[in-house]
C-alpha positions in Angstrom: 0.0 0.0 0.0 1.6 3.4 -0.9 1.4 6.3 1.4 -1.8 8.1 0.9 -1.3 11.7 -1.2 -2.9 13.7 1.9 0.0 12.0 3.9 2.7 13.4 1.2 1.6 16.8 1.1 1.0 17.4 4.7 4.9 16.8 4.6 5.7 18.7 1.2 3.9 22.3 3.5 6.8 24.7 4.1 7.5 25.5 8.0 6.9 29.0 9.7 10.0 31.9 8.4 8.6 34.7 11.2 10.5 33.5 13.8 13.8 32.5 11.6 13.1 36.0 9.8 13.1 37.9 13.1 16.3 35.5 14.7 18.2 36.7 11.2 17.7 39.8 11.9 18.8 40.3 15.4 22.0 38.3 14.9 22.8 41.2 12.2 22.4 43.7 14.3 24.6 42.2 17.0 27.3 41.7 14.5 27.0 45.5 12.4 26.2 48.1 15.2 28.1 50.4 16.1 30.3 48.7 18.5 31.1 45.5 16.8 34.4 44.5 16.6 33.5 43.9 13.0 31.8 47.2 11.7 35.1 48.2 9.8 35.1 44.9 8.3 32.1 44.9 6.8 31.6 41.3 6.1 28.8 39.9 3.8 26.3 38.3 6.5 23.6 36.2 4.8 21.7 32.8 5.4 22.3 29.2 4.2 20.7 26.1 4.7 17.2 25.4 4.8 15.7 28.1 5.7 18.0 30.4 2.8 16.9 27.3 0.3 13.0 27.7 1.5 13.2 24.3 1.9 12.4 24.6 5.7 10.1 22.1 7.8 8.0 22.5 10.8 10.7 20.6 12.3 13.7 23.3 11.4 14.4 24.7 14.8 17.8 27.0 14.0 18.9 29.2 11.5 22.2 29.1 9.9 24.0 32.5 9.2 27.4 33.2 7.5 29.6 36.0 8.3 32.0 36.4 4.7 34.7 38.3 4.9 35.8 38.9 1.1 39.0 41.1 1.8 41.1 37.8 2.1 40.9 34.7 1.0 42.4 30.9 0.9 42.7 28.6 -2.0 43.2 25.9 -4.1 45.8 25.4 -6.8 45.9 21.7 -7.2 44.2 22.4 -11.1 46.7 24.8 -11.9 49.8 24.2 -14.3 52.8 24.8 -12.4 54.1 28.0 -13.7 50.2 29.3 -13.2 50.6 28.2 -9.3 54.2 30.0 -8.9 52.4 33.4 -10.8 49.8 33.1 -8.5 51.9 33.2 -5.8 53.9 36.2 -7.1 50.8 37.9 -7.8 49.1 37.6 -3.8 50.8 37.6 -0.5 49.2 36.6 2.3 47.0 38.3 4.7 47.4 40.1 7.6 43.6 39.2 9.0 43.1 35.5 8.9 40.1 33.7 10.0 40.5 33.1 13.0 40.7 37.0 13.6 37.5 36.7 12.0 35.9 34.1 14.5 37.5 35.8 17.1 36.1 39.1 16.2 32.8 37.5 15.7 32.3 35.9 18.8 33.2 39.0 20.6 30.5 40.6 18.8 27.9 38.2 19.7 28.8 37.6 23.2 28.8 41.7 23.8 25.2 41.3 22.2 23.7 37.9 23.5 25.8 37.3 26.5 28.2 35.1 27.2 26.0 32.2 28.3 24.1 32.5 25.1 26.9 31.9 22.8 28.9 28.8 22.7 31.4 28.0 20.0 30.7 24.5 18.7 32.3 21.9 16.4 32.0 24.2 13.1 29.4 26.8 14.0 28.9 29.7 16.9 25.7 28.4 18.5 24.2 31.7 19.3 20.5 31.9 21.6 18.8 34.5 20.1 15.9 34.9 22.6 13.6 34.8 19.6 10.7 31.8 19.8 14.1 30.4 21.6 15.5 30.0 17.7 19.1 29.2 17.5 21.3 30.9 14.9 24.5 28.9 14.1 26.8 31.6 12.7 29.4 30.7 10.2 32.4 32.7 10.3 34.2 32.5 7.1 36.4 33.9 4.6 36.3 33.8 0.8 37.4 30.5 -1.1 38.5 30.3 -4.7 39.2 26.9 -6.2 41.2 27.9 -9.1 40.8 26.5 -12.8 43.0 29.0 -14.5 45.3 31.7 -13.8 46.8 34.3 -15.6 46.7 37.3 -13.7 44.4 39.1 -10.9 42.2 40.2 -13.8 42.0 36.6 -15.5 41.5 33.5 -13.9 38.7 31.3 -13.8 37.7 30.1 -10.4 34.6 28.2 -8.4 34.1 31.2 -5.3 33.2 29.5 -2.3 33.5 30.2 1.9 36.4 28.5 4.0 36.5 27.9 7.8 38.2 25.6 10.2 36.5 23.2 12.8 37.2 23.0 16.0 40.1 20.6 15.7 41.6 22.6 12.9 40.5 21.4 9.5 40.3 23.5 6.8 36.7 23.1 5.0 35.4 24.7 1.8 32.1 25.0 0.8 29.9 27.0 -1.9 26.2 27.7 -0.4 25.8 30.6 -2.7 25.9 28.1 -5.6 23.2 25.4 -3.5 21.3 28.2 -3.0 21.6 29.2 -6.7 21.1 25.9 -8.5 17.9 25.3 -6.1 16.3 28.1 -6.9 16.5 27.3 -10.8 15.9 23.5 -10.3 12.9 24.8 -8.7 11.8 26.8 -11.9 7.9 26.6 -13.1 9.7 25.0 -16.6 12.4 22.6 -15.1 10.1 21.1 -12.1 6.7 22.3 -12.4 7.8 24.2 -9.1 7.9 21.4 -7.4 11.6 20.6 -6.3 12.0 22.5 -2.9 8.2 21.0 -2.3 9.5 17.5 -2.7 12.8 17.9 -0.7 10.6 18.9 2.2 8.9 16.1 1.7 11.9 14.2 2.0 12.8 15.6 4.6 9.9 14.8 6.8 9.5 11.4 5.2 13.3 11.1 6.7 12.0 12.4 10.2 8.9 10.0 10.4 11.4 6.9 9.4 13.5 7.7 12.5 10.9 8.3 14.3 9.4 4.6 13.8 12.7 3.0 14.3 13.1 2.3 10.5 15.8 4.9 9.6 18.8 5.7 11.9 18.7 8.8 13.7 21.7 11.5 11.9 22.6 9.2 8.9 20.2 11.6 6.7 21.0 15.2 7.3 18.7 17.9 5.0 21.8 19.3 3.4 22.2 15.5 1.4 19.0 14.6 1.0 18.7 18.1 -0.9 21.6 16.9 -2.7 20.5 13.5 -3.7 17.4 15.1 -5.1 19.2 17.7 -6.9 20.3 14.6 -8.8 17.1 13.4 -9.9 15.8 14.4 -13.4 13.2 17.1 -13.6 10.8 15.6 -15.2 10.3 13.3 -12.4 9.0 16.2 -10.4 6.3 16.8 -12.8 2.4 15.1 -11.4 1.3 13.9 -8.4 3.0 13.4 -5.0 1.5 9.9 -5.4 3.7 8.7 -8.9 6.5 11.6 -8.3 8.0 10.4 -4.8 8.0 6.5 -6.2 9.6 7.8 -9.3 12.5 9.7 -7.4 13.2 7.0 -5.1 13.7 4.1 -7.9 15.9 6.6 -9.5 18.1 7.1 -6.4 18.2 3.3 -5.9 19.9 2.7 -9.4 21.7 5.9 -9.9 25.7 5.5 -9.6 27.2 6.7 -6.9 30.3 8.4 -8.7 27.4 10.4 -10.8 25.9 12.3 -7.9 26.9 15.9 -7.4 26.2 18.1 -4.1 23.8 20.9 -5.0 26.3 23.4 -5.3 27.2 21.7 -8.5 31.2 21.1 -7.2 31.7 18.8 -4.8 30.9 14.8 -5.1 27.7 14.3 -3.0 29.0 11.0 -2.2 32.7 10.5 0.0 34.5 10.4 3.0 35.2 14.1 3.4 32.9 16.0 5.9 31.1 18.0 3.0 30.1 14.5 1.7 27.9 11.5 2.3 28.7 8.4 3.2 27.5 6.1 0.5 26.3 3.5 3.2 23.8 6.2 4.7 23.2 7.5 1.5 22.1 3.8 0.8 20.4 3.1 4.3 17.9 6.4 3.6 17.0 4.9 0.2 16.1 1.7 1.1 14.2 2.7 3.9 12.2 5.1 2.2 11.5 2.7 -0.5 10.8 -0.6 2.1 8.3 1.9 3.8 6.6 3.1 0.7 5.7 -0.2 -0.3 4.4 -1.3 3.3 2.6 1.4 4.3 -0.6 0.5 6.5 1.0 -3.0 7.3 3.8 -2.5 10.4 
């Protein structure tokens, strides 16, 4: 028996955006008034995630803000020839402000805002209490990234522009949400998907949560930001119809689909790997299954 289509578009309903809306805005102001540390920096500050993507649930309880700082930058040079690496070099020297100036600037800046027991730095992300419907803003401190593809001067090159930060036990990690957010928003397109991508990731997404909620899926092997992913992989016309042939559709796609094929939705990075921007395939595998063992026994557990 497959789940009924009132089921599948209870879940596909976006979640509230006052309170996240509100949250945003206070952690601005904490980080651009007057007396930040950071008000001479003036870094980008914007959100990612699910709540940036529209692809938030009644179940999305924080917000994820980054602070970019654009005057400095790291980088990757593994794609270059040689002789462009060493012009590179000649051309940029490095920077005075690194980011952990910037994370240490923007704690200071919350904590003078929020308090000191309402900001706690955590594994990758400032976890900031906001005070607002007791929201949670994880704020992202991080400096520009460009993963070079050519390079022939600081006028010409070719790059993928990305944000880099460090965890908390020093790794260096790159990301590019302004491309997730980006290729979302034109997967989601009235001519690609009927509108119906960011629709059918939240269903997903709470298709994921009532899984682990039954004991059929285990809890953290599915975060939002890969499920997002995997679906950015599915063809669009697969999003076109009802809830009732579409979700079937997507997931005997994902069960086939090769691994090595699947791209994160910023359009760069593998969606499946080891690295800790990536999915492990056996999770990726373990959400797939699931969802299609529970499709097809519906009404019988």
């Amino acid at each position: 028996m497959a789940i009924p289509l009132r089921q599948l578009e209870t879940w596909s309903h976006q979640g509230g955006t006052a309170i996240s809306s509100s949250a945003y805005t206070s952690v601005t102001h904490a980080l651009t008034k007057s007396s930040s540390p950071l008000v001479a920096r003036k870094p980008k500050i914007f959100l990612q995630g699910s709540y940036a993507n529209t692809t938030n649930t009644h179940g999305d309880s924080d917000i994820d803000v980054v602070v970019l700082y654009e005057d400095a930058f790291y980088k990757d040079l593994s794609r270059l020839p040689a002789e462009q690496q060493v012009l590179h070099e000649r051309t940029f020297f490095a920077a005075s402000y690194t980011w952990h100036d910037l994370h240490r600037e923007t704690l200071a800046a919350l904590r003078a805002h929020f308090g000191d027991a309402a900001v706690v730095p955590g594994s990758k992300a400032i976890k900031v209490k906001t005070g607002v419907g007791r929201m949670t803003a994880d704020v992202l401190p991080a400096m520009q990234f460009r993963r070079y593809a050519t390079f022939n001067s600081s006028q010409d090159l070719t790059a993928h522009w990305g944000v880099h930060f460090f965890d908390s036990n020093g790794n260096g990690i790159a990301n590019y949400p302004k491309y997730h957010i980006d290729n979302g928003e034109k997967k989601n397109e009235q001519q690609r998907t009927g509108g119906q991508y960011k629709a059918t990731v939240r269903l997903f997404k709470n298709f994921r949560t009532y899984m682990v909620e039954k004991g059929i899926l285990v809890a953290g092997v599915a975060p939002s930001y890969f499920i997002e992913g995997a679906l950015y992989n599915v063809p669009d016309h697969l999003f076109l119809g009802s809830f009732s042939d579409t979700v079937p559709a997507i997931i005997n796609y994902l069960l086939t689909a090769p691994f090595t094929s699947l791209l994160s939705q910023n359009g760069v990075v593998p969606l499946i790997g080891e690295s800790s921007t990536q999915w492990r395939k056996e999770d990726f595998t373990a959400l797939v299954v699931a969802a299609s063992k529970t499709w097809d026994n519906w009404g019988n557990a």
